[in-house]
PDB file with one MODEL, atoms N, CA, C and O in Angstrom:
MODEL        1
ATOM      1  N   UNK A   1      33.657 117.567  70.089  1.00  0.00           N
ATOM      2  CA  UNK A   1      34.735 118.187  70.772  1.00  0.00           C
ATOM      3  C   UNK A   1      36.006 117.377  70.573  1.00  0.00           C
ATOM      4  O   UNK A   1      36.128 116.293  71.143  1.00  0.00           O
ATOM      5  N   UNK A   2      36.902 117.837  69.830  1.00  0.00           N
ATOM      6  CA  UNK A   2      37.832 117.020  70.358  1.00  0.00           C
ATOM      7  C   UNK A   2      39.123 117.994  70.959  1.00  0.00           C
ATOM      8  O   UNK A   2      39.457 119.167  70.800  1.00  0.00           O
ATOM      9  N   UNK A   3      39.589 116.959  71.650  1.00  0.00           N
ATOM     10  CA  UNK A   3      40.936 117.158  72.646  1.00  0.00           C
ATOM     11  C   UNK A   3      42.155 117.153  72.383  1.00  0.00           C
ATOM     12  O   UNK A   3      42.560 116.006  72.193  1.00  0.00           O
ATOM     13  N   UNK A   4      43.030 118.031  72.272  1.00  0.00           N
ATOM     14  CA  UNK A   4      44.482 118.251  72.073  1.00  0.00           C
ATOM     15  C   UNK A   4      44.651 117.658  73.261  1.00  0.00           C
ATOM     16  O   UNK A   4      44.125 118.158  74.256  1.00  0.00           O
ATOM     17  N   UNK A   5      45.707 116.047  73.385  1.00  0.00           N
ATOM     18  CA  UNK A   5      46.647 116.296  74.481  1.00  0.00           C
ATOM     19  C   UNK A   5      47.691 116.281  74.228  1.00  0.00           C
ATOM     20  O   UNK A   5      48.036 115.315  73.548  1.00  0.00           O
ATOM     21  N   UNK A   6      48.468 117.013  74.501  1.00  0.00           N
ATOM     22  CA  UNK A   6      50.000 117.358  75.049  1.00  0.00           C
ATOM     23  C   UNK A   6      50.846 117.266  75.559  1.00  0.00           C
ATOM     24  O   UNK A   6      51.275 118.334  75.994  1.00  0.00           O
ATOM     25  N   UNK A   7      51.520 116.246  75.817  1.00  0.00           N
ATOM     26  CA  UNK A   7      52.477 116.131  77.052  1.00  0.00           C
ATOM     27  C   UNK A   7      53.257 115.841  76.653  1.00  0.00           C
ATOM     28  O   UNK A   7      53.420 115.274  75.572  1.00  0.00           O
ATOM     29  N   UNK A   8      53.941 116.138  77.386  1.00  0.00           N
ATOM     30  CA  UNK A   8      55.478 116.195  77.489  1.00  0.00           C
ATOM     31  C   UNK A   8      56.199 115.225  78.526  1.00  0.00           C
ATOM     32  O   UNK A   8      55.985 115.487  79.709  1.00  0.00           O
ATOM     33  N   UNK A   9      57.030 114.132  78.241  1.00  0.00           N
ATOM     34  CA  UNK A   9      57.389 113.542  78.895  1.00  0.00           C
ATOM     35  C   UNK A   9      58.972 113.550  78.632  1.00  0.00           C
ATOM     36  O   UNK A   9      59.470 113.381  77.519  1.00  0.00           O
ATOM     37  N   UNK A  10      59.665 113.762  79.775  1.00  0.00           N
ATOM     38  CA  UNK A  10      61.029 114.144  79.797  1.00  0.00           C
ATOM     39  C   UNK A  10      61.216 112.770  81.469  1.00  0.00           C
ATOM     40  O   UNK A  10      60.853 112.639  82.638  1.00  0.00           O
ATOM     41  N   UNK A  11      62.247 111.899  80.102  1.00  0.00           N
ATOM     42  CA  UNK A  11      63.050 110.757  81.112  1.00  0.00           C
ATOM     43  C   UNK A  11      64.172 111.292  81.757  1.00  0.00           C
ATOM     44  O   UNK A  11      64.785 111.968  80.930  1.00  0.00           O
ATOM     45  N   UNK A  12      64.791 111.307  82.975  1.00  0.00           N
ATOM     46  CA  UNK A  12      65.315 111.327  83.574  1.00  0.00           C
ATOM     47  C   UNK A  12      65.971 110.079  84.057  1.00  0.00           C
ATOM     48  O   UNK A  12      65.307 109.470  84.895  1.00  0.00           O
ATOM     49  N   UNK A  13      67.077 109.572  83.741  1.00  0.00           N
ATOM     50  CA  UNK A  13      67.824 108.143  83.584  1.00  0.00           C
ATOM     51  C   UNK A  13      69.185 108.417  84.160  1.00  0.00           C
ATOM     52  O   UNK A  13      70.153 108.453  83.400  1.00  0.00           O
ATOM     53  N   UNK A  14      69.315 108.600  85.357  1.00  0.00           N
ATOM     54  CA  UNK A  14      71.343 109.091  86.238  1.00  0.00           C
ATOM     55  C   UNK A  14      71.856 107.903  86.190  1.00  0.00           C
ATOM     56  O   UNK A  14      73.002 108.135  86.576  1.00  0.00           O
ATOM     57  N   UNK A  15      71.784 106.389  85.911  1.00  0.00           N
ATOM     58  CA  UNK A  15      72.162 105.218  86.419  1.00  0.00           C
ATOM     59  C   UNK A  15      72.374 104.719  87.510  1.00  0.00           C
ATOM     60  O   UNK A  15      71.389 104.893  88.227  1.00  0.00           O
ATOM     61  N   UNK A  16      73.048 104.261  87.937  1.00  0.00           N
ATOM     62  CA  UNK A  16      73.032 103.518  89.697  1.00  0.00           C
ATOM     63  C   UNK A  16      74.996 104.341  89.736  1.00  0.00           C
ATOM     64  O   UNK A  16      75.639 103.982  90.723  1.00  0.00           O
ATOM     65  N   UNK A  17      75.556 105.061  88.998  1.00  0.00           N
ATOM     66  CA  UNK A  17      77.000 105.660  89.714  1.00  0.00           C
ATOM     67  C   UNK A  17      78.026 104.405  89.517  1.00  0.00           C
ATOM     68  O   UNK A  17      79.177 104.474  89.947  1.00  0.00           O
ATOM     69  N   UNK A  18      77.587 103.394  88.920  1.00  0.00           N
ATOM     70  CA  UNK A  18      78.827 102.351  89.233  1.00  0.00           C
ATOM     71  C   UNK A  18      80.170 102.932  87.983  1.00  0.00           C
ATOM     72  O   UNK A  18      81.239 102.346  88.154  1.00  0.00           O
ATOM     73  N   UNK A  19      80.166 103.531  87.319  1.00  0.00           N
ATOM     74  CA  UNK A  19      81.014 104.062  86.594  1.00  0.00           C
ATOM     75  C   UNK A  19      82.103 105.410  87.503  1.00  0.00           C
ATOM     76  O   UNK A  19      83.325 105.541  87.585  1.00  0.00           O
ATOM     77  N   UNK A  20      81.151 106.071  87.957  1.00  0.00           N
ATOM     78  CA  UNK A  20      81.809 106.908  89.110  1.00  0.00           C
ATOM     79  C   UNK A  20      82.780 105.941  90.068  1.00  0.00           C
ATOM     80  O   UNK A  20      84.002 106.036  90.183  1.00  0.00           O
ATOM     81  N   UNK A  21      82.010 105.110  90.636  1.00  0.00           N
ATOM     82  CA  UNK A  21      82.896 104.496  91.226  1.00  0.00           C
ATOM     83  C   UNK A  21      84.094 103.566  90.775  1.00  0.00           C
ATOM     84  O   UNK A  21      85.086 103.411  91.487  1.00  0.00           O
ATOM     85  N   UNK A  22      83.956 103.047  89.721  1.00  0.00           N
ATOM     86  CA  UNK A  22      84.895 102.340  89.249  1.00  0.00           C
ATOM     87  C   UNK A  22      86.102 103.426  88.809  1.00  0.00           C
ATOM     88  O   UNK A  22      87.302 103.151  88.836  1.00  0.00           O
ATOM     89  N   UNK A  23      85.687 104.368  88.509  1.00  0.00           N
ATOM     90  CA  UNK A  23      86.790 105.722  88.157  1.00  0.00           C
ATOM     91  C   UNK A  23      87.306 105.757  89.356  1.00  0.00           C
ATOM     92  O   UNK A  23      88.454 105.316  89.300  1.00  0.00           O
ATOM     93  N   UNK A  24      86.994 106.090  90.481  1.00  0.00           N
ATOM     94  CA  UNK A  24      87.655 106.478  91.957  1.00  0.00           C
ATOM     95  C   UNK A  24      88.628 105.244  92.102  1.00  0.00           C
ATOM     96  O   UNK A  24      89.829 105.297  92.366  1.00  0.00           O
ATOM     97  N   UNK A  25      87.823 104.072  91.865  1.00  0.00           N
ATOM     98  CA  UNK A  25      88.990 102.604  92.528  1.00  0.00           C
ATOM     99  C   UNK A  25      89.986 103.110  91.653  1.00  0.00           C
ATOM    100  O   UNK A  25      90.917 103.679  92.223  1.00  0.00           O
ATOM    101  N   UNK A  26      90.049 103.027  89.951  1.00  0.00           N
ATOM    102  CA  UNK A  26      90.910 103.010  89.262  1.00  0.00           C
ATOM    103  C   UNK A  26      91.857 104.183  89.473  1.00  0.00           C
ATOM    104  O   UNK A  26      93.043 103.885  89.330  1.00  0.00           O
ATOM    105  N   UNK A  27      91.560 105.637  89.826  1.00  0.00           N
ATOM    106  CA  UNK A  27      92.423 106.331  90.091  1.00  0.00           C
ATOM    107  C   UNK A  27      93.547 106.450  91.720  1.00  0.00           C
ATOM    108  O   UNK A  27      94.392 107.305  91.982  1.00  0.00           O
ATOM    109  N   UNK A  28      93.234 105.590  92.308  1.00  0.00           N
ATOM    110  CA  UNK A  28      93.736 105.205  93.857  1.00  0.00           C
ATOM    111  C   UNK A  28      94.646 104.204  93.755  1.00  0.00           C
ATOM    112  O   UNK A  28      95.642 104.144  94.477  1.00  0.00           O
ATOM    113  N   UNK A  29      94.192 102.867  92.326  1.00  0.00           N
ATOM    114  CA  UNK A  29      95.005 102.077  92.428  1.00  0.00           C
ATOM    115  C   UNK A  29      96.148 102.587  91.892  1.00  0.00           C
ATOM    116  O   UNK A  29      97.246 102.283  92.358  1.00  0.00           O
ATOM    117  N   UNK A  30      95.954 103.735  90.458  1.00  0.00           N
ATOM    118  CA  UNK A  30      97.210 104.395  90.101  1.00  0.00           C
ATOM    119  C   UNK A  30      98.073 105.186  91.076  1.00  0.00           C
ATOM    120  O   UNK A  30      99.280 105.322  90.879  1.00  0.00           O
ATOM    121  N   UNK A  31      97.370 105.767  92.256  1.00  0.00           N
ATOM    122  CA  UNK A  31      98.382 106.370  92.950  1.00  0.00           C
ATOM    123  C   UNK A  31      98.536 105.262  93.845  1.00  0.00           C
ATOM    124  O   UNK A  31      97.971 106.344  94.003  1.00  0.00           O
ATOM    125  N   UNK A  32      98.664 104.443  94.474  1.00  0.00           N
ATOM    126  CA  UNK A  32      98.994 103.662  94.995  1.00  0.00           C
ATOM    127  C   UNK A  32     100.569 102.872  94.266  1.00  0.00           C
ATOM    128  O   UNK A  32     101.692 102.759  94.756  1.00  0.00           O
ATOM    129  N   UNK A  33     100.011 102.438  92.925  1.00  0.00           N
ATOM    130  CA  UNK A  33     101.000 102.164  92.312  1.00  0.00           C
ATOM    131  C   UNK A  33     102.314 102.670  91.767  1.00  0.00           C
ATOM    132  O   UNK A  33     103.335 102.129  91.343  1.00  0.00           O
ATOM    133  N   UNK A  34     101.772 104.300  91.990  1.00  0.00           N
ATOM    134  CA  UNK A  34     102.985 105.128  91.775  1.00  0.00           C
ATOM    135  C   UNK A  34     103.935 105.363  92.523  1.00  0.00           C
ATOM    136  O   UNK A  34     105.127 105.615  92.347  1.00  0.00           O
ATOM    137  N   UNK A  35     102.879 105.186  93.914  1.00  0.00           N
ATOM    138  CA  UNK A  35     103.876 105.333  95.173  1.00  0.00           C
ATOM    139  C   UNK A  35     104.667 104.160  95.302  1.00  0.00           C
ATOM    140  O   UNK A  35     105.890 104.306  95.314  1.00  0.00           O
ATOM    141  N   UNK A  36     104.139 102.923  95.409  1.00  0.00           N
ATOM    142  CA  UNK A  36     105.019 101.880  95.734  1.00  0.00           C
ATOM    143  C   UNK A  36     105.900 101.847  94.747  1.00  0.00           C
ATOM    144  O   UNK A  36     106.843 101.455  95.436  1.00  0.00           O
ATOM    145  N   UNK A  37     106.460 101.968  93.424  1.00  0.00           N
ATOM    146  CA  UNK A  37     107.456 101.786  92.643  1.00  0.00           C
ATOM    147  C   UNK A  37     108.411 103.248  92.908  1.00  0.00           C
ATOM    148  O   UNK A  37     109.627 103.129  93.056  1.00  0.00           O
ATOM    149  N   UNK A  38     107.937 104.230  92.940  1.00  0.00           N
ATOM    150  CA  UNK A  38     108.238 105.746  93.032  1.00  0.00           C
ATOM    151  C   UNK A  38     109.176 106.035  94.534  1.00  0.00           C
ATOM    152  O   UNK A  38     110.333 106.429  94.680  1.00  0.00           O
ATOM    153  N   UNK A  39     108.045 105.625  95.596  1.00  0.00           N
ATOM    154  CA  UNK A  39     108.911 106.057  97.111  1.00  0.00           C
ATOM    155  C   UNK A  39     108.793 104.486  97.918  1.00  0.00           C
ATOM    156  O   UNK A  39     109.400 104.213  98.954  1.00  0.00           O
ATOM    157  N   UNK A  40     108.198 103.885  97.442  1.00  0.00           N
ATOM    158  CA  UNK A  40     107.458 102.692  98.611  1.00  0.00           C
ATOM    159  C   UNK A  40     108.981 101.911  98.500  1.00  0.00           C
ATOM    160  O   UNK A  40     110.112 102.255  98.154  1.00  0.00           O
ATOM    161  N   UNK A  41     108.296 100.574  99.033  1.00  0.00           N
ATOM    162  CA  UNK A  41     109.373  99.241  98.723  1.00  0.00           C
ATOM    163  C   UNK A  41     109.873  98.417  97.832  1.00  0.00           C
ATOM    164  O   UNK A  41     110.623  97.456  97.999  1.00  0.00           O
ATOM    165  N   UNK A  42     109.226  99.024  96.490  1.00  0.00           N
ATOM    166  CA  UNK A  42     109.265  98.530  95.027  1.00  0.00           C
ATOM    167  C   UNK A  42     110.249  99.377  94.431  1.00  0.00           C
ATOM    168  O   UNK A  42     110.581  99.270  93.251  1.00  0.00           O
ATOM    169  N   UNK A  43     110.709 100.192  95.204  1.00  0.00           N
ATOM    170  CA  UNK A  43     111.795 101.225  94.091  1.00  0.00           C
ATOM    171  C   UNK A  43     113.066 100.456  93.932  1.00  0.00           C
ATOM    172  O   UNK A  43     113.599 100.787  92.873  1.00  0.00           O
ATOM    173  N   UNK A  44     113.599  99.761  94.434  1.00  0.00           N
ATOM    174  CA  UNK A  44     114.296  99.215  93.951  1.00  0.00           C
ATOM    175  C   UNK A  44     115.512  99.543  94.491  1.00  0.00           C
ATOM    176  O   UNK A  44     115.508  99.877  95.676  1.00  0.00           O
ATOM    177  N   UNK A  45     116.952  99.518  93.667  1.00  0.00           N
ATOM    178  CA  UNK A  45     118.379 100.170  94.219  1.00  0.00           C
ATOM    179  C   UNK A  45     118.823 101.789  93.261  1.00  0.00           C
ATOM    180  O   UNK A  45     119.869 102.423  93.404  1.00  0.00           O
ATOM    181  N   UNK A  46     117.826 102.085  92.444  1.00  0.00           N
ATOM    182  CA  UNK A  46     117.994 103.606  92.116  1.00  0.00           C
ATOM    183  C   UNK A  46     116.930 104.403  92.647  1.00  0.00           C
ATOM    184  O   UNK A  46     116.455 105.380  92.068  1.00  0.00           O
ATOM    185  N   UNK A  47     116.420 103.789  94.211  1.00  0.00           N
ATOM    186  CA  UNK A  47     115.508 105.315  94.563  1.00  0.00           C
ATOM    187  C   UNK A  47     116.769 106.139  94.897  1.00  0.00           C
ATOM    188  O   UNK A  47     117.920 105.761  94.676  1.00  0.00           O
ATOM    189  N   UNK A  48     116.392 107.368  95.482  1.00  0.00           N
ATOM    190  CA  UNK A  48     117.191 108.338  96.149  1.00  0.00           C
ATOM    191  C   UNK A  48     117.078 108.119  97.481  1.00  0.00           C
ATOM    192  O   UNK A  48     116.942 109.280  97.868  1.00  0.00           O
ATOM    193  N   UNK A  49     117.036 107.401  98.516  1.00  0.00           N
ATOM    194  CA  UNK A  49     117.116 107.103  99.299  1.00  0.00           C
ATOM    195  C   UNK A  49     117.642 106.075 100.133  1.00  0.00           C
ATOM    196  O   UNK A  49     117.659 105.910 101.353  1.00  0.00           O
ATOM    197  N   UNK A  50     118.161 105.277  98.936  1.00  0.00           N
ATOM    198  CA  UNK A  50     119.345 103.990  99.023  1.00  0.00           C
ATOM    199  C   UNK A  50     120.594 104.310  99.799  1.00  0.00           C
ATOM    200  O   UNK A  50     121.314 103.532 100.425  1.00  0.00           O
ATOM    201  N   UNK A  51     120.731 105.864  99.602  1.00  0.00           N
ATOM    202  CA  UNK A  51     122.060 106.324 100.193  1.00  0.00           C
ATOM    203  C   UNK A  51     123.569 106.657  99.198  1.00  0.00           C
ATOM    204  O   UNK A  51     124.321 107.619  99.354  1.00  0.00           O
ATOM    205  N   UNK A  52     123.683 105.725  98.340  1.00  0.00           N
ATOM    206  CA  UNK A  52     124.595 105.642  97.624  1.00  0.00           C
ATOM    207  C   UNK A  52     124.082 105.905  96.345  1.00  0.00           C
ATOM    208  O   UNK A  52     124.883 106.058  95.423  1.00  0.00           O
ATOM    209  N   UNK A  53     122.735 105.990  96.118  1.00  0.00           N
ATOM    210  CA  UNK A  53     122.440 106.583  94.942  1.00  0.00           C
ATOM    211  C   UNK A  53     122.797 105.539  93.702  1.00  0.00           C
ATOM    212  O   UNK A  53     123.060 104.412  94.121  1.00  0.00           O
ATOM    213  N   UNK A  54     122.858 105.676  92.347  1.00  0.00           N
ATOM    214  CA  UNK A  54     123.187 104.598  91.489  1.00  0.00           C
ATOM    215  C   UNK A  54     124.728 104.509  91.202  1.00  0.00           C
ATOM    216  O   UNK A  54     125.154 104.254  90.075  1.00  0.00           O
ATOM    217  N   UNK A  55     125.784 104.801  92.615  1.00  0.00           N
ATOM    218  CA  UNK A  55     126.838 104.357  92.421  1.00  0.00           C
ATOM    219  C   UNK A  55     127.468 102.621  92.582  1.00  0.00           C
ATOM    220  O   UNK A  55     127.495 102.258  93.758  1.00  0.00           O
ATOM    221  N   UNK A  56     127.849 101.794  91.786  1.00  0.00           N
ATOM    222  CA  UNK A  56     128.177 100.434  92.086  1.00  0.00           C
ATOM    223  C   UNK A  56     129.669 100.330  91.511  1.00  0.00           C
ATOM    224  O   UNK A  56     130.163 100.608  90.418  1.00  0.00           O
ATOM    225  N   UNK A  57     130.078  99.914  92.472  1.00  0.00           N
ATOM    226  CA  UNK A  57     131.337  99.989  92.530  1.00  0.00           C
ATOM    227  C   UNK A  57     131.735  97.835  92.204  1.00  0.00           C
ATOM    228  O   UNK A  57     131.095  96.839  92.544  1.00  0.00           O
ATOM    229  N   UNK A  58     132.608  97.947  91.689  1.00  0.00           N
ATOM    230  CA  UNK A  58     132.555  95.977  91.194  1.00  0.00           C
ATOM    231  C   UNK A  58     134.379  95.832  90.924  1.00  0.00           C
ATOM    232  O   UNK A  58     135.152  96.329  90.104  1.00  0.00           O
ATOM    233  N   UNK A  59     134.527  94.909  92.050  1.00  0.00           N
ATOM    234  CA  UNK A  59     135.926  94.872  91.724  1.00  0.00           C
ATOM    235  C   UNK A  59     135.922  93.212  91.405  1.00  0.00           C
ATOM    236  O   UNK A  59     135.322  92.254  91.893  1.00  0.00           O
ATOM    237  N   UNK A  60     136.950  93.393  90.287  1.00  0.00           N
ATOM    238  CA  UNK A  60     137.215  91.613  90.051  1.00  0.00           C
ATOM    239  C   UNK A  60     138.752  91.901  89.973  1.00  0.00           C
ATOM    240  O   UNK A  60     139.467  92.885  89.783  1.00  0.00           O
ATOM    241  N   UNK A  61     138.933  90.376  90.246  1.00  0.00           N
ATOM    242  CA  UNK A  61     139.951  89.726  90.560  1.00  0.00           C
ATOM    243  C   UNK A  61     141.010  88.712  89.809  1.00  0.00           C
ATOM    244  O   UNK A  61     141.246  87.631  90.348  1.00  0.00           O
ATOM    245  N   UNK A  62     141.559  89.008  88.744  1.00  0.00           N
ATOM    246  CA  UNK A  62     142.080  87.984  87.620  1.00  0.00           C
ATOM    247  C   UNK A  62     142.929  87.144  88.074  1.00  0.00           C
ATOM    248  O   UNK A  62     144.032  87.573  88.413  1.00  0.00           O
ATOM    249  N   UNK A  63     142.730  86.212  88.153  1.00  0.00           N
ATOM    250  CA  UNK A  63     144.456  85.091  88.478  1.00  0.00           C
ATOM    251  C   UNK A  63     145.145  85.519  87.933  1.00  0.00           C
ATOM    252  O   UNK A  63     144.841  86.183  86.943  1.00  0.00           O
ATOM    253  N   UNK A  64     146.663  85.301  88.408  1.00  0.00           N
ATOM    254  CA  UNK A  64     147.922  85.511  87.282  1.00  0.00           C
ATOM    255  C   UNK A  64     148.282  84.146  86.994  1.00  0.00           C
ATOM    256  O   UNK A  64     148.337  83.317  87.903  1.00  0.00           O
ATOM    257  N   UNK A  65     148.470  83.923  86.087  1.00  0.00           N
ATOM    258  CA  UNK A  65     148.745  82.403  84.948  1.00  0.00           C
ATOM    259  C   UNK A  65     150.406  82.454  84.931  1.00  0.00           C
ATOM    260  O   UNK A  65     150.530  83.600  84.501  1.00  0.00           O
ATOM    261  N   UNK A  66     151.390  82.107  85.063  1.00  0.00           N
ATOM    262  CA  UNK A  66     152.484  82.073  84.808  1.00  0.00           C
ATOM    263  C   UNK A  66     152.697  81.641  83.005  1.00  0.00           C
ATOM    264  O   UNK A  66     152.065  80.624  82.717  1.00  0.00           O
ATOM    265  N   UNK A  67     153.369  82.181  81.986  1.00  0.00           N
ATOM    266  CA  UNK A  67     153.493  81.531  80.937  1.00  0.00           C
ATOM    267  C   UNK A  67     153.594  80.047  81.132  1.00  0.00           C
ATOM    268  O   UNK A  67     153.281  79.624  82.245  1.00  0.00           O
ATOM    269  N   UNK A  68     153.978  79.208  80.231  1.00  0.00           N
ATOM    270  CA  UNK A  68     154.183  78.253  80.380  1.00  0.00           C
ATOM    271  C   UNK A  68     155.976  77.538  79.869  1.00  0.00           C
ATOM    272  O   UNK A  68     156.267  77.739  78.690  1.00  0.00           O
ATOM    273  N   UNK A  69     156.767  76.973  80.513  1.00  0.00           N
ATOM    274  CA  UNK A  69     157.423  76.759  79.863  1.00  0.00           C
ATOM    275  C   UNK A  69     158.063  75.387  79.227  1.00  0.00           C
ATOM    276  O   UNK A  69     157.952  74.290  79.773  1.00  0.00           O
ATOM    277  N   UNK A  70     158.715  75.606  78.055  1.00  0.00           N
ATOM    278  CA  UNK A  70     158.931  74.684  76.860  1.00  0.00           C
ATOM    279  C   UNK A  70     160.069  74.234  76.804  1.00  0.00           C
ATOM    280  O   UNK A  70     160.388  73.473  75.891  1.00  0.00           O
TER     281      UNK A  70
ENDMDL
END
């Protein structure tokens, strides 16, 4: 007699998710980072909310030199 065996073995391998998760940190730190340069306290003096917007106004002041005379 002999015996056909047959089987079928089907692995099933999901990993432990640490890739999932490292995707989630990495996409939070980007919005995080967008916000703080974008609206947060990192925007700097051209957010839109500075008030004055990117107007700078700079006045200088030249001495007047008298010629000299000869």
């Amino acid at each position: 007699m002999t015996h056909d065996h047959d089987h079928d073995v089907v692995v099933d391998n999901r990993g432990s998710g640490v890739g999932a998760i490292l995707g989630v940190i990495v996409i939070l730190a980007l919005l995080v980072g967008i916000w703080y340069f974008a609206f947060g306290p990192g925007q700097g003096t051209f957010g839109a909310s500075s008030g004055s917007g990117t107007d700078i106004n700079v006045n200088v002041e030249l001495p007047s030199v008298a010629p000299a005379s000869s």
